[in-house]
Residue, then its C-alpha position, 0 to 999 in steps of 0.5 A: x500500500x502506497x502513502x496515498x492509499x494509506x492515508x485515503x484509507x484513513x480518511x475513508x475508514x477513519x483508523x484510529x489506533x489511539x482510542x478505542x472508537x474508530x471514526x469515519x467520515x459520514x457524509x449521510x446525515x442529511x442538511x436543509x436549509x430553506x426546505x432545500x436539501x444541500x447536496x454536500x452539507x459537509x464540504x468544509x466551506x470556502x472562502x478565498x479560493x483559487x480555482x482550477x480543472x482537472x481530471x481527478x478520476x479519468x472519465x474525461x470530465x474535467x472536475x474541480x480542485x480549490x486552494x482556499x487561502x487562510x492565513x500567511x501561508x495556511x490553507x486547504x485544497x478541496x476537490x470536486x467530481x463533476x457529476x453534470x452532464x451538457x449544460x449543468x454546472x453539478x459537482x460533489x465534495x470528492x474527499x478521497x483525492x485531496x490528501x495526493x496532492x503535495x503540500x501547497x501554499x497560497x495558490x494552487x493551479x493546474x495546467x497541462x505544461x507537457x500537454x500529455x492530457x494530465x493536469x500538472x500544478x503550479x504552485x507557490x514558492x519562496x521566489x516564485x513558482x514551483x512545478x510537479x507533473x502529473x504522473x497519475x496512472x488512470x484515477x490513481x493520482x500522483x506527482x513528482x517534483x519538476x522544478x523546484x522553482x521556475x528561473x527565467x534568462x533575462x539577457x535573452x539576446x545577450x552573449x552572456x545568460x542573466x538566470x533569476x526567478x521568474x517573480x510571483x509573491x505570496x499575495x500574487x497569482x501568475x497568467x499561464x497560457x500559450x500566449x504566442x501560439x507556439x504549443x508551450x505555455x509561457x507566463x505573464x507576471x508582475x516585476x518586483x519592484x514595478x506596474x509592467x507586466x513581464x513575458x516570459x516566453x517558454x522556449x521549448x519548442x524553439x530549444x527541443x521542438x517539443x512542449x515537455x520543457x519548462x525553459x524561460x526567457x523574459x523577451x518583454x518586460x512591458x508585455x502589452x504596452x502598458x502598466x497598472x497602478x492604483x486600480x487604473x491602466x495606462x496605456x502606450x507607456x512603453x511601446x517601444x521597451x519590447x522584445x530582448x530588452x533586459x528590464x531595469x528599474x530605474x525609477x527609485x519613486x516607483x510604487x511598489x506592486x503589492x500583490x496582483x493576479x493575472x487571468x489570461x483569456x482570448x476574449x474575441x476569438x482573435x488568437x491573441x491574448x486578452x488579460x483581466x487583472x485583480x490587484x490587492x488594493x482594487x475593489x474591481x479587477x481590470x479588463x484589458x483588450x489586446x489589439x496587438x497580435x499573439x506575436x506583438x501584443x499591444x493592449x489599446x482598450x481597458x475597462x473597469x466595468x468588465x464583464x460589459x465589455x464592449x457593452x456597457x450595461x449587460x450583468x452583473x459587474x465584478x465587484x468585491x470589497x478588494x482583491x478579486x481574482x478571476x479563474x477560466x475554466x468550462x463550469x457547465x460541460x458545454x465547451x466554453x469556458x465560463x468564469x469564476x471570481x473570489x477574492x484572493x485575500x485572508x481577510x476583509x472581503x466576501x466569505x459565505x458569498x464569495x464565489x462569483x459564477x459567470x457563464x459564457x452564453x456565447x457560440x461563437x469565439x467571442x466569450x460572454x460572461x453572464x453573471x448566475x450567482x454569487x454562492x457557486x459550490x457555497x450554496x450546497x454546503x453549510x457555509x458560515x462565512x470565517x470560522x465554524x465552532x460547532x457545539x451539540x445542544x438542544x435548543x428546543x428541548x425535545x431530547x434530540x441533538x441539534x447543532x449551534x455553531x459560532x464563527x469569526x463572521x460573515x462579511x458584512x459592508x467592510x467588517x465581519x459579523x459574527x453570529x450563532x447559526x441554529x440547525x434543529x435535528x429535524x430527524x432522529x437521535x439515532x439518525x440525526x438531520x439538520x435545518x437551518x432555522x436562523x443564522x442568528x440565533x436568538x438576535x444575539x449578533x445585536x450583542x456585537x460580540x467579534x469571533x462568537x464561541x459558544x459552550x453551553x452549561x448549567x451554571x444557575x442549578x435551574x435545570x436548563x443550560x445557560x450560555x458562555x461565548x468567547x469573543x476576539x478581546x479574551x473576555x467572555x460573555x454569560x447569558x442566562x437560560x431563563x426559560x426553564x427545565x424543559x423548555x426551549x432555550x431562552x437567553x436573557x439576562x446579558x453578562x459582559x466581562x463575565x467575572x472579568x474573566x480574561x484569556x489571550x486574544x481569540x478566546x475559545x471557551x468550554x464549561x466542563x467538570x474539569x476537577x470531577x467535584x460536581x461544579x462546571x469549570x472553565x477552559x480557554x483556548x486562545x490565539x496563543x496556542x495554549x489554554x487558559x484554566x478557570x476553577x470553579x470554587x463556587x457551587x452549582x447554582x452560584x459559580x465563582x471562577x477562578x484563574x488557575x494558570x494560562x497554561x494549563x497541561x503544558x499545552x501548546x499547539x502552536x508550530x515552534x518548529x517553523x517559528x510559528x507564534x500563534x496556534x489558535x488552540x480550541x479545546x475538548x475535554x470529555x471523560x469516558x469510563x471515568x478517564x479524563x482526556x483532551x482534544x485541542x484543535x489549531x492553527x493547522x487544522x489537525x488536532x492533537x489529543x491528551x490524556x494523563x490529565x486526572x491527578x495532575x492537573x497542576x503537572x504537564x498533559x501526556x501528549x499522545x498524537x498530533x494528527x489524531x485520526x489522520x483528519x485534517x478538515x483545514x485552518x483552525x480546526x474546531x473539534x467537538x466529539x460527542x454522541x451526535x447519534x445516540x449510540x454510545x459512542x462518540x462522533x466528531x464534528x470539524x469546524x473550520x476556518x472555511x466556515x465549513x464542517x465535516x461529520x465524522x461517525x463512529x465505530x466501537x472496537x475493542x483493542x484488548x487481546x486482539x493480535x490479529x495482523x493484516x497486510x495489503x497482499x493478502x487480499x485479492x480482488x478479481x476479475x478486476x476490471x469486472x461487469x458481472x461478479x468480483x471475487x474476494x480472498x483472503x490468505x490470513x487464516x487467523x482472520x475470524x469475522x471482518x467488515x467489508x465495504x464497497x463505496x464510491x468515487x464521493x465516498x458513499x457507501x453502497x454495501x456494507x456487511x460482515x463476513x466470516x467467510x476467506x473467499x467472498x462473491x460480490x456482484x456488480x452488475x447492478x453498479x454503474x460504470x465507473x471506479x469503486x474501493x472495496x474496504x476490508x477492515x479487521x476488527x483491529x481497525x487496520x483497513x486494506x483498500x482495493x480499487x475496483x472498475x466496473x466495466 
């Protein structure tokens, strides 16, 4: 078994070799909001995207893969199966192939540089761009380092080579496409230190007569004939600055270009190339026209209200509160490309809302962009804007789990604001399914509390549970439950500064029995990375908190190893069968566990994983593990900076005296391919009962049973054409995972 498969694997199956549940992600229990059922409620959420095609699992389709950007170089790839046909824009949240991509920072791109059919990324690095190919074997995906980092001659017609990077900063996004026509792709990006865009020209084809290189020369440091500045273009500024001229800035005056993005797109069908360009400090991106010719071009008209170009008034104008960036790529499956636009930012702009859909209408080259929504893929998950913390409460008191969840907030005019979303659990406590009834619980946004994290309590002895909710300053905020036992939560009686109660910036609360002496406690987890202990030396109907230490357990999750300061901890602390352990959440989306915790609440927490589960949900995971479907054992619910969540069901396993071993070859699966029966063996002879599962390329699960038996009969003929993994998992939780076609 490969790493790749290895960790689908986990993530299918959800091994966990730390505790005694094993959990899975379980993407079946059902979200409504506005009586529409979302198709995938727990994708994750996006905010500030980049977006790009590529076939994840060769049916000739090409799907969706998102980098969402969070904060410095944090963030998230998700993908997407396109499962439209002619004309339909449908996708499905495809789990299965985010953990195969390498690591990324700040954007992530794909395009075919050695046009063999196979995606490849472009990716961000220190200096530049860094390169892997696509070197994926049929749905099987994998990558391998090409170029560490793209270098360009800037002496190209001189008799000595001047090598340097090829310039993108974090905040930037590069144009690639064949610009000149030649069947390589070159690149258009922004100098350093200037507002001219630079061309750097792929000299494949010229060196080798073939496109499987990636070799630069920057033949035109003013590609275009103009520059852009202050959210404006000019033009004719260098026209004759053009071909092998090595650039030089020689205007030490000159503004600084602080971050822009660059779509490349042939707008009228001309063979040439027309660009749209976002800037950090633009609320609008910037349409330029190219009257030159793919050879020579020359930029002769620009405007500020694109998509109506040349018309004026026909949709819905580009217009965010800064930095949109704009990705081309066929939505639809209709052969044209359409457009989508989201800010390229971390903060400050559109989050819930932040993905524009424009489909091109045209049949002809000409493209024209017409404006269909602003939530694409956001409209068919739960989506909160910045920031997810989920909490388990029963708001209506009618013994059924439902799901409050807190967030940094939505983008509202120029700032956030935060609120309490409700979904009520309008099915069962054994098969929970969630409406939204508000996004704003109880009104209580009208309390302009930045970042609300909510943990509920009875901290009155009333018999009802009343609230705490963390805010950005370190303080909390008390609301008393008024409604009484057995009733439908009421929240009235507004505490600011609870008992002046005080942790570091950010602050995450959770009431929680902390000592086993009867009364609720406090803990605090915060920007810092650490967590804040608050006893409780008061009683059950008068609580008295307080401060115990700020850095309780010893913990921290902050990445000391690269210099990291702050680790946005969000604590969990559960007992089961009497022991006491620890879920911390953090700044890089895993969550670690603790335990060695009772009776030695003064001493230093055992830190027992780092990545427990192997779940990484993205940027500042939110845990919240509890008994969501009533069966004893505890699920996990993963919030996350995305403004998303992602549902993971459990299994009880228990780990004493099973010394059962599994391997990879001991199974085999055949005929593969296969259209009638696939058989199933297995060689293990100490192997007593094992579970087995066939699910699809989305991770739903079509069959599931136990068996006993070493040589098993399955038949497909039912199954639709397409890629299947056959999970077999013995009862130690080690799971083996078959790829099967059905032909």
């Amino acid at each position: 078994m490969t790493r790749c498969e290895l960790i689908i694997s986990f993530l299918i199956w959800g091994i966990v070799l730390q505790a005694q549940n094993l959990v899975y992600r379980d993407t079946t229990p059902s979200v409504f909001e506005n009586g529409v059922k979302l198709k995938m409620p727990w994708a994750g959420g996006i905010n500030f995207a980049s977006f790009t095609s590529i076939d994840l699992n060769a049916d000739g389709k090409l799907d969706l893969a998102t980098f969402d950007k969070i904060s410095g170089s944090g963030g998230k790839l998700r993908t997407y199966l396109n499962v439209g046909g002619v004309g339909e824009a449908k996708y499905l949240h495809s789990f299965t192939y985010q953990e195969d991509f390498p690591t990324v920072t700040d954007w992530a791109l794909f395009f075919d540089y050695n046009f063999d059919g196979k995606a490849d990324l472009f990716t961000y690095t220190t200096g530049g761009i860094k390169v892997f190919k696509n070197t994926s074997s049929g749905a099987t995906l994998s990558f391998q380092l090409e170029k560490s980092l793209l270098r360009s001659n800037y002496n190209p017609g001189g008799p000595t080579p001047n090598y340097s990077n090829i310039p993108v900063i974090t905040v930037g996004i590069p144009g690639i496409a064949d610009l000149d026509n030649d069947g390589d792709l070159d690149i258009l990006t922004f100098s350093y230190t200037g507002v001219r865009v630079e061309f750097h020209k792929n000299m494949s084809q010229e060196k080798y007569g073939v496109s499987d290189s990636l070799v630069f020369d920057m033949v035109d440091n003013c590609w275009g004939d103009f520059q852009e500045s202050s959210c404006m273009v000019d033009l004719n500024m260098c026209p004759f600055m053009k071909q092998y001229q090595q650039a030089i800035e020689t205007n030490p005056n000159k503004v600084l270009h602080a971050g822009s993005c660059i779509m490349c797109f042939d707008r009228d069908g001309d063979g040439d190339q027309e660009l749209l360009l976002g800037d950090v400090s633009c609320n609008h991106p910037i349409f330029v026209s190219n009257e030159g010719s793919a050879s020579n071009a020359h930029i002769g008209d620009t405007t500020a209200l694109f998509p109506n170009y040349p018309n004026k008034a026909s949709t819905n104008v580009i217009r965010f509160n800064t930095f949109p960036c704009s990705y081309h790529l066929d939505i639809n499956n209709d052969g044209a490309k359409d457009l989508i636009v989201t800010p390229n930012s971390i903060s400050g702009a559109e989050n819930y809302q932040s993905v524009w859909y424009y489909q091109n209408t045209s049949t002809t080259p000409t493209v024209n962009f017409v404006y269909q929504q602003n939530n694409f893929l956001q409209d068919n998950m739960i989506e909160l804007g910045e920031g997810a913390y989920p909490v388990i409460f029963d708001a209506d008191s009618d013994g059924k789990n439902d799901l409050i969840v807190g967030n940094l907030g939505y983008f509202t005019v120029n700032t956030n604001k935060s609120k309490l979303a409700y979904y009520r659990n309008i099915g069962t406590n054994a098969s929970p399914s969630f409406s939204l009834i508000t996004r704003d619980y109880q009104n209580l946004s009208s309390y302009n509390i930045f970042s609300m994290a909510p943990t509920f309590g009875d901290l009155d002895g009333d018999g009802d549970k009343d609230l705490i909710i963390g805010s950005n300053n370190g303080r909390v905020h008390y609301f008393e439950n008024t409604a009484g036992a057995g009733n439908a939560a009421v929240y009235s009686n507004y505490t600011a500064n609870y008992q002046n109660i005080l942790g570091n910036n950010l602050v995450y609360p959770q009431l929680f029995d902390v000592d086993n002496n009867g009364t609720l406690d406090l803990l605090l987890g915060s920007l810092n990375g650490k967590l804040t202990y608050y006893q409780n030396i008061g009683t059950t109907t008068v609580p008295n908190f307080t401060l115990v230490t700020n850095s309780f357990g010893n913990v921290d999750v902050r990445q000391l190893s690269i210099g990291a300061t702050t680790g946005y901890s969000t604590p969990y602390m559960y007992r089961d069968a009497g022991v006491t352990k620890l879920l911390v959440g953090c700044e890089v989306g895993s969550i670690y566990l603790y335990d060695n915790i009772d009776g030695n609440l003064n001493g230093t927490f055992q830190k027992v994983d780092t990545m427990l589960f192997g779940i990484n949900e993205g940027t500042r995971s939110a845990p919240c593990y509890e008994d969501i479907t009533s069966d004893g054992k505890r699920d996990l619910l993963v919030g996350n900076y995305s403004g998303g969540i992602a549902f993971f069901n459990s299994t009880n396993v228990s780990m004493v005296n099973v010394k059962e071993i599994f391997y990879e070859n001991e199974v085999i699966v055949f005929p593969n391919p296969t259209s009638q029966t696939l058989n199933i063996s297995i060689s293990n002879h100490q192997i007593e009962t094992l579970k087995i599962s066939c699910v699809d390329m989305l991770g739903k699960n079509l069959k599931q049973w136990e068996s006993q038996q070493k040589n098993i009969t399955l038949d497909v003929s039912s199954f639709n054409k397409g890629i299947y993994f056959i999970l077999i998992s013995n009862p130690t939780g080690v799971t083996i995972r078959k790829k099967i076609i059905i032909e």
